[in-house]
ZALO-492768 format. One record per atom (N, C-alpha, C): residue in three letters; x, y, z. Coordinates in steps of 0.02 Angstrom, whole numbers, padded with zeros to 5 digits, always signed. Each point is the difference from the previous one (the first is absolute). Layout:
BEGIN
ALAXYZ...
***
This chain:
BEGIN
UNK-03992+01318-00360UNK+00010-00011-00071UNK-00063+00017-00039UNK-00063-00031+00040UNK-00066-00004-00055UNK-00012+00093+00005UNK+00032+00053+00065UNK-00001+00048-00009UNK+00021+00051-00031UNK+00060-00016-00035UNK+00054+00017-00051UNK-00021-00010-00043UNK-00037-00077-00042UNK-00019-00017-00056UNK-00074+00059-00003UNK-00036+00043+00025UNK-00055+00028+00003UNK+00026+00062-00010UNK+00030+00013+00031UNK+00029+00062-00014UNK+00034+00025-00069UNK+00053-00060-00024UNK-00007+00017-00071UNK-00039-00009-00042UNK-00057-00052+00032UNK-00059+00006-00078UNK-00027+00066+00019UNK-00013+00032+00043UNK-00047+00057-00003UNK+00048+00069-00041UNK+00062+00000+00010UNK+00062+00045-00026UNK-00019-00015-00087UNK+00007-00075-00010UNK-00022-00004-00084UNK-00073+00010-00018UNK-00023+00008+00048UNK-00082+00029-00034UNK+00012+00064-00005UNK+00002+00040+00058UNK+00005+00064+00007UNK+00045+00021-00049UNK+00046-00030-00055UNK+00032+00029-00045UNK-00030-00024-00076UNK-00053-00012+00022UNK-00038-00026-00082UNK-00021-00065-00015UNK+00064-00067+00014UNK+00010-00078-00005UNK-00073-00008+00035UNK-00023-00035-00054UNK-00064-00029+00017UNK+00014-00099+00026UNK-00066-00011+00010UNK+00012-00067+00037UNK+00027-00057-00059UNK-00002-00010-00062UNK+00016-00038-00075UNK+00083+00016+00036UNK+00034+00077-00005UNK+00060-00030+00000UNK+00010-00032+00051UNK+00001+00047+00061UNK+00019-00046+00066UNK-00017-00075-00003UNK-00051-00018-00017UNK+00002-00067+00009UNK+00076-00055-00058UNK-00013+00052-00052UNK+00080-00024-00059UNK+00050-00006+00046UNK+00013+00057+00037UNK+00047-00008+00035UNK+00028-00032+00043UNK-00060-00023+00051UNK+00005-00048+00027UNK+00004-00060-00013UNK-00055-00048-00054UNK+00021-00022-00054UNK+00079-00023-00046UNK+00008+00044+00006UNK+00081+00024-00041UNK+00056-00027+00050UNK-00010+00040+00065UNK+00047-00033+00045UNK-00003-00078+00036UNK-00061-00020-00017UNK-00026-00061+00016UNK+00060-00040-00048UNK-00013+00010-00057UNK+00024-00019-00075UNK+00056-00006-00002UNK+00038+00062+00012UNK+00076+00011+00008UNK+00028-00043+00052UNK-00028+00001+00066UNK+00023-00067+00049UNK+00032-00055-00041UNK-00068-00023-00022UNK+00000-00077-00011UNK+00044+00011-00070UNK+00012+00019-00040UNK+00051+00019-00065UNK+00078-00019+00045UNK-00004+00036+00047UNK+00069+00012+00018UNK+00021-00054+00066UNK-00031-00026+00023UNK-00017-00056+00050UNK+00030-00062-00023UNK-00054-00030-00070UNK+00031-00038-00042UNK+00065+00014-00039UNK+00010+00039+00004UNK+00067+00024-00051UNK+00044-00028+00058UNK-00015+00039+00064UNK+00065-00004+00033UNK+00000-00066+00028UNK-00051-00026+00010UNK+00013-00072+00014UNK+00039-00043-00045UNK-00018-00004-00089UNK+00037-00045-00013UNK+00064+00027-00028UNK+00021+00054+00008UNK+00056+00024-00017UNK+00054-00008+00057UNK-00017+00010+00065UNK+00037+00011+00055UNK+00001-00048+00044UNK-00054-00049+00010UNK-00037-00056+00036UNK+00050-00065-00048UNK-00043-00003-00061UNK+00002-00074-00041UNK+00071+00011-00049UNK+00016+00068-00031UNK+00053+00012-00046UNK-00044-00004-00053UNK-00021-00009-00046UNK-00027+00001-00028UNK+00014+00047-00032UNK+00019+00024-00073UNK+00028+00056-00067UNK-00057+00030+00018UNK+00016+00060-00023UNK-00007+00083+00014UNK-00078-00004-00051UNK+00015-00001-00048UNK-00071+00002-00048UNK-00014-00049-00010UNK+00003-00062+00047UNK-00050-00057-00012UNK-00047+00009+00078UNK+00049+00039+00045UNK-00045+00045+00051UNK-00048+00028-00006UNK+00007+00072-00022UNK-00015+00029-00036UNK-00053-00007-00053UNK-00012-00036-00052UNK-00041-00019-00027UNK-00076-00027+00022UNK+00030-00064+00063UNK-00049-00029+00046UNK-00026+00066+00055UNK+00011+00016-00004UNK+00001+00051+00076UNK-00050+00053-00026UNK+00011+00028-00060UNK-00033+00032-00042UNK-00079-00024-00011UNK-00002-00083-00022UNK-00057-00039-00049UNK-00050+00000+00083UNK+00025-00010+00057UNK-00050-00028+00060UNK-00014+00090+00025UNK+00030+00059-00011UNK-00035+00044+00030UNK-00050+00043-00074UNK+00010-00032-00067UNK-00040+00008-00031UNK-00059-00039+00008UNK-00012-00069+00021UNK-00047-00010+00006UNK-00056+00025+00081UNK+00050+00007+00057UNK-00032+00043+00039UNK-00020+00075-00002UNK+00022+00023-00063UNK-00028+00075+00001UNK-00049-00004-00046UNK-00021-00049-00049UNK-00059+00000-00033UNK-00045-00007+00047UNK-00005-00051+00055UNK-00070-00011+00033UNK+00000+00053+00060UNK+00075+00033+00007UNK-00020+00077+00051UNK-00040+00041-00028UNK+00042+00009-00062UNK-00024+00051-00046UNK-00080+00008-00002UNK-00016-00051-00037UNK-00062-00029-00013UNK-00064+00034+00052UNK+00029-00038+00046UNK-00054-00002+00054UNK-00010+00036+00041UNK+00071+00045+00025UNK+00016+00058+00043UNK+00009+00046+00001UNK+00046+00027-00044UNK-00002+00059-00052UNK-00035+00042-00025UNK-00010-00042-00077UNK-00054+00030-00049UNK-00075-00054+00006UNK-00018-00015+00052UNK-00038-00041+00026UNK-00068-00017-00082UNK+00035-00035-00030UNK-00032-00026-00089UNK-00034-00070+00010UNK-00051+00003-00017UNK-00023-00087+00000UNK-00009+00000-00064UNK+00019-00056-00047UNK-00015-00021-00060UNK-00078-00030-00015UNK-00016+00013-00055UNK-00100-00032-00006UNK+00030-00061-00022UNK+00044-00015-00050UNK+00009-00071-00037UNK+00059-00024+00014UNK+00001-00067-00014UNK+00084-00016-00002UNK+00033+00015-00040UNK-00037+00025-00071UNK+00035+00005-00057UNK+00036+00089+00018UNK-00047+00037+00046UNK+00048+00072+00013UNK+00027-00039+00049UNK-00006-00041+00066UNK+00058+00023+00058UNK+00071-00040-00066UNK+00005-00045-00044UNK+00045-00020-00027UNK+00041+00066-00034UNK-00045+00029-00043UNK+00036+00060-00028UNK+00038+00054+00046UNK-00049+00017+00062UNK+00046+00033+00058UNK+00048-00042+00013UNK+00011-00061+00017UNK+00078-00015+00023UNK+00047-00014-00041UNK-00013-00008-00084UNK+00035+00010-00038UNK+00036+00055-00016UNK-00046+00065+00026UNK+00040+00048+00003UNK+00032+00003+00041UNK-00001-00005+00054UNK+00022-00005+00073UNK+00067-00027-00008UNK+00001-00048-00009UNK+00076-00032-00013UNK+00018+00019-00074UNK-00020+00021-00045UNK+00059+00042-00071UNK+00021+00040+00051UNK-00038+00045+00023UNK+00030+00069+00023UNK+00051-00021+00056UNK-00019-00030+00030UNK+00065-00030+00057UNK+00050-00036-00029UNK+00005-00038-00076UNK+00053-00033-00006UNK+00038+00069-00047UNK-00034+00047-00015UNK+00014+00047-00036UNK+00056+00024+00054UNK-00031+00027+00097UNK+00024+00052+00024UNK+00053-00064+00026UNK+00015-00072-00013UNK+00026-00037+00050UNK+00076-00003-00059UNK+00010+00011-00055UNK+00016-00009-00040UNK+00045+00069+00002UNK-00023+00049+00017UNK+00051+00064+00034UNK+00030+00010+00049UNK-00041-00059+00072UNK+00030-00012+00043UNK+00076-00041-00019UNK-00032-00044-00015UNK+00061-00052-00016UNK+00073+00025-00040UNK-00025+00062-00052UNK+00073+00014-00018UNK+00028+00051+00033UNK-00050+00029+00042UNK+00055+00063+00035UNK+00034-00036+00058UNK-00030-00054+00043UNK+00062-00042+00045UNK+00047-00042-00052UNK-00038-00051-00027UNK+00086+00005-00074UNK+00053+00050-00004UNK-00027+00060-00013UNK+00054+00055-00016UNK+00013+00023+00077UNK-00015-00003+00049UNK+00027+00035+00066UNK+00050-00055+00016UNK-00021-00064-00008UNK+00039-00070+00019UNK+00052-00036-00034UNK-00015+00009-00067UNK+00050-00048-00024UNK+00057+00077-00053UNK-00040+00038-00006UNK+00019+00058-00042UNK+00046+00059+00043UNK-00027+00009+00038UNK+00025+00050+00044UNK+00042-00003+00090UNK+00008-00067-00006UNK+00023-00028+00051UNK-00055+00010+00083UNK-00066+00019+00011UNK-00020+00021+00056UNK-00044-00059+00018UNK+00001-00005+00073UNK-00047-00058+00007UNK-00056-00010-00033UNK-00024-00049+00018UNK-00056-00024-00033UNK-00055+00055+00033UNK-00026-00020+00063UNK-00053+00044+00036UNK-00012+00061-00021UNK+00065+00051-00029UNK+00008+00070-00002UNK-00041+00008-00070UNK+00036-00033-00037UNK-00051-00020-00082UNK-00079-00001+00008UNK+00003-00046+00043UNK-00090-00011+00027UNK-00022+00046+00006UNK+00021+00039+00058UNK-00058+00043+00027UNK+00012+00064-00057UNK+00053+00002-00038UNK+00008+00064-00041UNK-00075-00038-00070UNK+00004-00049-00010UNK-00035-00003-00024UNK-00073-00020+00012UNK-00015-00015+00033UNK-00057+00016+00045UNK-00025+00065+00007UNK+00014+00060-00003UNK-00001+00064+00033UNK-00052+00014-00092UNK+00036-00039-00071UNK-00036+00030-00056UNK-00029-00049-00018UNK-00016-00069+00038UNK-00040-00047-00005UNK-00086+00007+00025UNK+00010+00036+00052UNK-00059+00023+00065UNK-00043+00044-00062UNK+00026+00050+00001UNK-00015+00046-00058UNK-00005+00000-00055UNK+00009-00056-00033UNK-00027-00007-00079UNK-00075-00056+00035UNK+00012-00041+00031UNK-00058-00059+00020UNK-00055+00059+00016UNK-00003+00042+00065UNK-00076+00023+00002UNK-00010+00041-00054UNK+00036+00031-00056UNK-00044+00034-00054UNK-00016-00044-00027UNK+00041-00066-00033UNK-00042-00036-00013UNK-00044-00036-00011UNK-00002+00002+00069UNK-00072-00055+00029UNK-00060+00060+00015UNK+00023+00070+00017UNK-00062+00037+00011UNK-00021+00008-00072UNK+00038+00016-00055UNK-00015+00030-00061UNK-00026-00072-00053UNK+00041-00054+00007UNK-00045-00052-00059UNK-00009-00063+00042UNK+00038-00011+00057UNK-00033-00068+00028UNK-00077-00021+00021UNK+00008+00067+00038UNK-00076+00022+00070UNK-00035+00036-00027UNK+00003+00032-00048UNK-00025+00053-00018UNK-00064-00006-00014UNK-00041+00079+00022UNK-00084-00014+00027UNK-00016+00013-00077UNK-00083-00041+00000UNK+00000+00016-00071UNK-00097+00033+00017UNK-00002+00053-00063UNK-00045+00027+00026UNK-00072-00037-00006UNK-00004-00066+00011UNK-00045-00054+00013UNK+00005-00025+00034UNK+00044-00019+00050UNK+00047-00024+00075UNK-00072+00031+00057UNK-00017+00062-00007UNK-00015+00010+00065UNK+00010+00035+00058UNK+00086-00011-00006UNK+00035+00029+00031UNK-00007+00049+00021UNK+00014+00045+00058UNK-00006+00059+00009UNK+00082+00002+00045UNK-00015+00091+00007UNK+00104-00001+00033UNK-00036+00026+00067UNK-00039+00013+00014UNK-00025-00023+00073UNK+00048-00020+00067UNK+00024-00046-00039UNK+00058-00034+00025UNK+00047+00024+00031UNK-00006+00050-00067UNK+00102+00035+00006UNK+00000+00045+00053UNK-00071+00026+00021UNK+00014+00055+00071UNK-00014-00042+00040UNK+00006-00040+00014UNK-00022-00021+00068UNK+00065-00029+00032
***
């Protein structure tokens, strides 16, 4: 397995993907688990309504992808509390922003269009993934040219 997992990180280097995304991605699928884990637990496990699922399932892998994000990712340390506050304020607009598109495209796959619930999910998931890392690379994380930062990073 750990030989398979090597093999495609070297396939996504060798095609450009520097280490920032791969780690999103991994990240991402970390994220997506636990989104869909909890979903299916209290939807299929407890019964529990579809977007009161949904909703919760959403709020606990937003708060685990801020401190992935954070720390693993776009690896950002805040100087004050008063910035790490403003970073997670953004952090969660932009997630209740992208959670808030989640939520109506399973609405409309589920209650609108007759298809399971799950199918909604992952259809919406697929433009959830993809609005979150521009967002978080472009105004969450984003290096500022006093940061320090270097992309150093990104080839390695």
């Amino acid at each position: 397995m750990i030989d398979k997992l090597q093999k495609v990180i070297k396939f996504l280097f060798s095609r450009g993907i520097g280490a920032e995304t791969i780690r999103y991605i991994i990240v991402g699928a970390l994220t997506t688990f636990i989104n869909f884990a909890v979903f299916t637990l209290m939807t299929r496990v407890l019964g529990i309504e579809v977007n009161i699922s949904n909703v919760t399932s959403i709020a606990i892998s937003i708060l685990f992808a801020y401190i992935a994000n954070k720390f693993v990712v776009f690896r950002r340390r805040s100087g004050s509390i008063a910035g790490l506050a403003a970073e997670f304020a953004k952090f969660v607009g932009s997630r209740l922003f992208t959670m808030a598109l989640e939520v109506g495209v399973v609405h409309v796959f589920y209650y609108i269009l007759g298809y399971d619930a799950l199918i909604g999910k992952v259809s919406a998931n697929v433009l959830v993934i993809i609005a979150n890392y521009i967002i978080s690379k472009a105004i969450v994380f984003r290096k500022s040219a006093s940061s320090g930062s270097s992309d150093s990073d990104e080839k390695r």
